[in-house]
VOZA-74026 format. One record per residue (C-alpha): residue in three letters; x, z, y. Coordinates in steps of 0.2 Angstrom, whole numbers, plus 5000, padded with zeros to 4 digits. Layout:
N
ALAXZY...
END
This chain:
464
UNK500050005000UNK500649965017UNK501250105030UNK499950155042UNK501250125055UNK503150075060UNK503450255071UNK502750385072UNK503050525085UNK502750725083UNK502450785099UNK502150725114UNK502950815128UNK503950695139UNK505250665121UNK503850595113UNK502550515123UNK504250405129UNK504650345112UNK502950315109UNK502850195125UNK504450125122UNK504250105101UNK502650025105UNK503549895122UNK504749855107UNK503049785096UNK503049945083UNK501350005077UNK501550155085UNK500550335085UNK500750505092UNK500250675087UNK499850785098UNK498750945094UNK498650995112UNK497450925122UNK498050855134UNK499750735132UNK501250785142UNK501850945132UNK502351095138UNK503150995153UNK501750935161UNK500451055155UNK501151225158UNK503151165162UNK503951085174UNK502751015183UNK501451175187UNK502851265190UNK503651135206UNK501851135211UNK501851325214UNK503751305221UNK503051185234UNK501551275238UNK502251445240UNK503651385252UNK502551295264UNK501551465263UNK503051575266UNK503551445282UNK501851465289UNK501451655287UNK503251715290UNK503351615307UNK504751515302UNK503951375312UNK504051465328UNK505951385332UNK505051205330UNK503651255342UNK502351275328UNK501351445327UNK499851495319UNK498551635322UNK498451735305UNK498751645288UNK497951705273UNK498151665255UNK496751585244UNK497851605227UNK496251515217UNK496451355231UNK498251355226UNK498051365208UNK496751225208UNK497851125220UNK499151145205UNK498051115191UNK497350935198UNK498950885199UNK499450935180UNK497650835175UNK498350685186UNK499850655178UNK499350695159UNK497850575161UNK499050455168UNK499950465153UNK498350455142UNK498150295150UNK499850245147UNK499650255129UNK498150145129UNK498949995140UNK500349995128UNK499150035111UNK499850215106UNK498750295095UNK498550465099UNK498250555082UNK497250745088UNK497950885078UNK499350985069UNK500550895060UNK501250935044UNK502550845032UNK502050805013UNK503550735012UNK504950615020UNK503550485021UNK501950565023UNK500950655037UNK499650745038UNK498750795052UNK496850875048UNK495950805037UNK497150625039UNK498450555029UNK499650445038UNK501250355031UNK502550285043UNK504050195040UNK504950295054UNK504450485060UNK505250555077UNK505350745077UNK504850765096UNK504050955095UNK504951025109UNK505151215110UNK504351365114UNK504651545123UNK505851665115UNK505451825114UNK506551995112UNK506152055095UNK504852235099UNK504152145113UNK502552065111UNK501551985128UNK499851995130UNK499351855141UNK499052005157UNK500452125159UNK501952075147UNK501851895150UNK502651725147UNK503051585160UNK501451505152UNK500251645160UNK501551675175UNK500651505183UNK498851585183UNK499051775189UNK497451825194UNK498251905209UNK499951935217UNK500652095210UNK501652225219UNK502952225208UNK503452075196UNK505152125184UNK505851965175UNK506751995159UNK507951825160UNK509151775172UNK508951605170UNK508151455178UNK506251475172UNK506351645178UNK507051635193UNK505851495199UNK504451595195UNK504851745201UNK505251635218UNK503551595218UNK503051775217UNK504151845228UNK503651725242UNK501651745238UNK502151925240UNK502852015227UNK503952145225UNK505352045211UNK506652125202UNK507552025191UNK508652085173UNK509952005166UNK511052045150UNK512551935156UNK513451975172UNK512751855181UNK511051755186UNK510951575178UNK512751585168UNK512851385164UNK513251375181UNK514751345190UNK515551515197UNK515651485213UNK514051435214UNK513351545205UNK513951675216UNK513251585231UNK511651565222UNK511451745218UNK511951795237UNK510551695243UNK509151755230UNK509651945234UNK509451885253UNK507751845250UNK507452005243UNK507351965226UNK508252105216UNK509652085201UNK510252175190UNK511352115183UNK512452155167UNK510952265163UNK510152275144UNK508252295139UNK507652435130UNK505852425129UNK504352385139UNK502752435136UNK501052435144UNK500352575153UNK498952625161UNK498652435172UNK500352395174UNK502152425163UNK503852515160UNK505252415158UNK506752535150UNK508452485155UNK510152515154UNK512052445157UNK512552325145UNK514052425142UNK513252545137UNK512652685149UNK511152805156UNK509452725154UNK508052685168UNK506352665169UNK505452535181UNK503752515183UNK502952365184UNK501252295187UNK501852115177UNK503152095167UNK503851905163UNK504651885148UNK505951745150UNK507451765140UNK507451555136UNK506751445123UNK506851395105UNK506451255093UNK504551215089UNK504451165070UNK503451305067UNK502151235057UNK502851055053UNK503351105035UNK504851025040UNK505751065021UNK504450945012UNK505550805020UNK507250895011UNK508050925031UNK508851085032UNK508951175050UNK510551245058UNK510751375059UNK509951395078UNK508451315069UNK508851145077UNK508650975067UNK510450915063UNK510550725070UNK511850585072UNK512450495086UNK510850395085UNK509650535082UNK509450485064UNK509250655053UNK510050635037UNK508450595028UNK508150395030UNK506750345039UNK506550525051UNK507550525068UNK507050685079UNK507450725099UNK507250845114UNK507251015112UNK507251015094UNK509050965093UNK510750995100UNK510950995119UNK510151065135UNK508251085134UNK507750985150UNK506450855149UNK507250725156UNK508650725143UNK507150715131UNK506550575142UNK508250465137UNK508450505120UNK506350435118UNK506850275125UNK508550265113UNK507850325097UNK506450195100UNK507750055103UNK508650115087UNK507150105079UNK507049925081UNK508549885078UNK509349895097UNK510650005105UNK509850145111UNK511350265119UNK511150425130UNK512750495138UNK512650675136UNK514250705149UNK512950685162UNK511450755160UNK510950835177UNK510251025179UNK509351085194UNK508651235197UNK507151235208UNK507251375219UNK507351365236UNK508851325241UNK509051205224UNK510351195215UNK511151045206UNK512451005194UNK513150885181UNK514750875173UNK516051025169UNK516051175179UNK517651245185UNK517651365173UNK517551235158UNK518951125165UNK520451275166UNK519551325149UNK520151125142UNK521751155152UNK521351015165UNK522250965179UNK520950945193UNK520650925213UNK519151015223UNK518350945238UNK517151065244UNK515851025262UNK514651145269UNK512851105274UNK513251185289UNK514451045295UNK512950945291UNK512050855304UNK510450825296UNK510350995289UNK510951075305UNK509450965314UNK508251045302UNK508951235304UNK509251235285UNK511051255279UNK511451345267UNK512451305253UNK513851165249UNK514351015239UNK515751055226UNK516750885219UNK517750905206UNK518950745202UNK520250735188UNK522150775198UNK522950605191UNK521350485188UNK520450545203UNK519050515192UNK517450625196UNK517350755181UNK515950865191UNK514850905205UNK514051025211UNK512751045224UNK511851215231UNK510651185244UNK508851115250UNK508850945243UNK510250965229UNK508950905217UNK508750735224UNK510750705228UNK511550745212UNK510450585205UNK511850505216UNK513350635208UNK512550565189UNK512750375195UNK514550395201UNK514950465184UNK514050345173UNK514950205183UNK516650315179UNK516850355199UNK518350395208UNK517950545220UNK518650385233UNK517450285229UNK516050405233UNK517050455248UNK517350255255UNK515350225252UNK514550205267UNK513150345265UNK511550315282UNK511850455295UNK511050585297UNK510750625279UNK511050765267UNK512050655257UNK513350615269UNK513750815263UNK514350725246UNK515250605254UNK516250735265UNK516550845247UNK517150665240UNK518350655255UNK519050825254UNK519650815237UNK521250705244UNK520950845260UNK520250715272UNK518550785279UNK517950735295UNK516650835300UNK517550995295
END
């Protein structure tokens, strides 16, 4: 009997509705299953996107209720909240962009299969009451929240970056267990909306993929916004009471413990692998050991015909990484080249300012025992960030000492998430730090601040 279809795709969270799209572009019977429902995944749904639309709505909030208008000439009489308006703005943008992928999938004629998947074996599917057979599966089933073992949410008090984009209210006093980018964007939210944010991290420092120094500008800048970390500080316990919590911590090192009380906690410690459920051992794959699916270069898995990408394998969890290894397994698939650079995949956290990076930190290139130059510019040499009264942060290029080639960059202030798009380019292309710095970049932008970092690497600023 023939195969129901050529591919077919687990998951569709930006991984996987991609390689569905582009399987189905390359003339493969195509399907997708998806048990939510609505198609976008945790990205669109309760991800990235909810959460940027919260970022953006509480900082032109913050701007209007604070008076940080008044320099401009724009003042207001007294500016109130309506959390619900908010959320609702948030939410039609979520249904937006998942029914625009909904109707994506049938211009290019993607089945969307409803349910749960689960494997029969290497070649069979079954989702429900359905039986499907494909010549060709692509594990896309993302991840989900991790948790600290003895520490359950409920959805109200102890709760996870899914229920921390529909608080009911603001609370006085929000404590985020996680230092990383998910928590600190939310707790962002919160803080401007009008909490009270304290922030606990086990590792010495907030966000510790990124670059030192500007890690330590980072945390500078959150603390100045009043947001508190603790840093190098271990959970013990929280637990509900009453209508709030207590959060027990301690150094650590080891040390004495202390109680804060909370009204929410968020529980944000990272993510893990979502195979839960997919009775992935029918196929005869063994996870590693960090329950990721093993993969080659090409994301085959070492069971013929099943090929899996995104957060279930090896690499950052981002969703635009996903995005590229969708569009390469498809074109492996059919028998194309499909190829995804994994030296530059670029990271942004979106706080306020942003920060932006892609490549090797300072700290991985003395690790490798590299030979390298810095060219470092300020926003506040910046003419389009001194026009609009917003300068903190730099631009950090790092450039290989005898090549020149550009091994890094790394960007800390308002629009760092749009200009390391630039950063990525220059090192696909194999950029010199010169060549970046004899671009002609329009004036007056924020980028001319990369051009300037490019330019001090041979210690040839302008502006500075």
């Amino acid at each position: 009997m023939a195969d129901d279809f050529d591919v077919v795709v687990i998951g569709a969270g930006p991984g996987g509705y991609v390689a569905a799209i582009r399987a189905a572009q390359l003339g493969l019977r195509t399907a997708c299953v998806e048990k939510r429902d609505r198609l976008g995944g945790t990205c669109l749904n309760v991800g990235c996107i909810p959460s940027k639309a919260l970022l953006h709505a509480s900082e032109y909030y913050e701007e209007a209720k604070h008076g940080d208008l008044a320099k401009f000439g724009i003042t207001f009489g007294s500016v109130d909240l309506d959390l619900g308006a908010m959320l609702a703005e948030k939410d039609k943008a979520v249904r937006e962009l998942t029914d625009g992928v909904a109707f994506l999938f049938k211009k290019n004629k993607v089945e969307w299969i409803k349910g749960e998947g689960a494997f029969v074996d290497a070649h069979t599917l079954k989702v429900g009451e359905r039986t499907v057979t494909a010549k060709n599966y692509v594990i896309a089933t993302g991840s989900e929240v991790a948790l600290i073992p003895g520490i359950e949410p409920d959805g109200e008090v102890l709760v996870t970056s899914t229920e921390a984009l529909n608080l009911p209210k603001v609370p006085g006093h929000l404590v985020v267990i996680g230092g990383g980018y998910i928590g600190l964007e939310l707790g962002s939210v919160w803080r401007r909306l009008g909490a009270r944010v304290t922030v606990v991290e086990f590792m010495d420092r907030v966000v510790p993929a990124l670059d030192g120094e500007v890690g330590a500008a980072f945390a500078k800048l959150m603390q100045k916004q009043g947001i508190v970390l603790k840093t190098a500080t271990k959970v013990i316990e929280a637990r509900r009471e009453g209508d709030g919590a207590v959060v027990v911590v301690e150094p650590a090192n080891g040390g004495e413990r202390e109680e804060i009380a909370a009204d929410v906690v968020l529980l944000s410690i990272g993510r893990k692998p979502n195979t839960a459920g997919l009775n992935i051992e029918a196929t005869g794959l063994k996870l590693d050991e960090r329950g990721r699916v093993p993969i080659g270069d090409d994301f085959a898995t070492p069971v013929a015909g099943i090929w899996a990408i995104g957060d279930v394998v090896t690499g950052p969890m981002l969703a635009h990484k996903a995005e590229d290894e969708g569009i390469a397994v498809a074109e492996n698939i059919a028998g194309l080249s499909g190829l995804v650079n994994h030296a530059v995949i670029p990271s942004v956290v979106y706080t306020h300012p942003e920060v932006g990076a892609v490549g090797k930190t300072e700290e991985e290139l003395k690790a490798a025992n590299v030979d390298y130059k810095v060219g470092k510019f300020p926003f506040s040499a910046n003419s389009r960030a001194k026009a609009n009264r917003d300068t903190d942060g730099f631009v950090k290029v790092l450039a290989d000492a005898a090549t020149d080639r550009v091994l890094g960059v790394h960007i800390i202030g308002s629009e760092a998430g749009t200009m390391i798009a630039e950063a990525a380019l220059a090192m696909e292309f194999g950029a010199s730090s010169e060549d970046i710095a004899y671009t002609c970049h329009a004036h007056p932008t924020h980028t001319e601040a990369l051009k300037e970092a490019a330019m001090a690497v041979q210690g040839k600023p302008i502006h500075m």
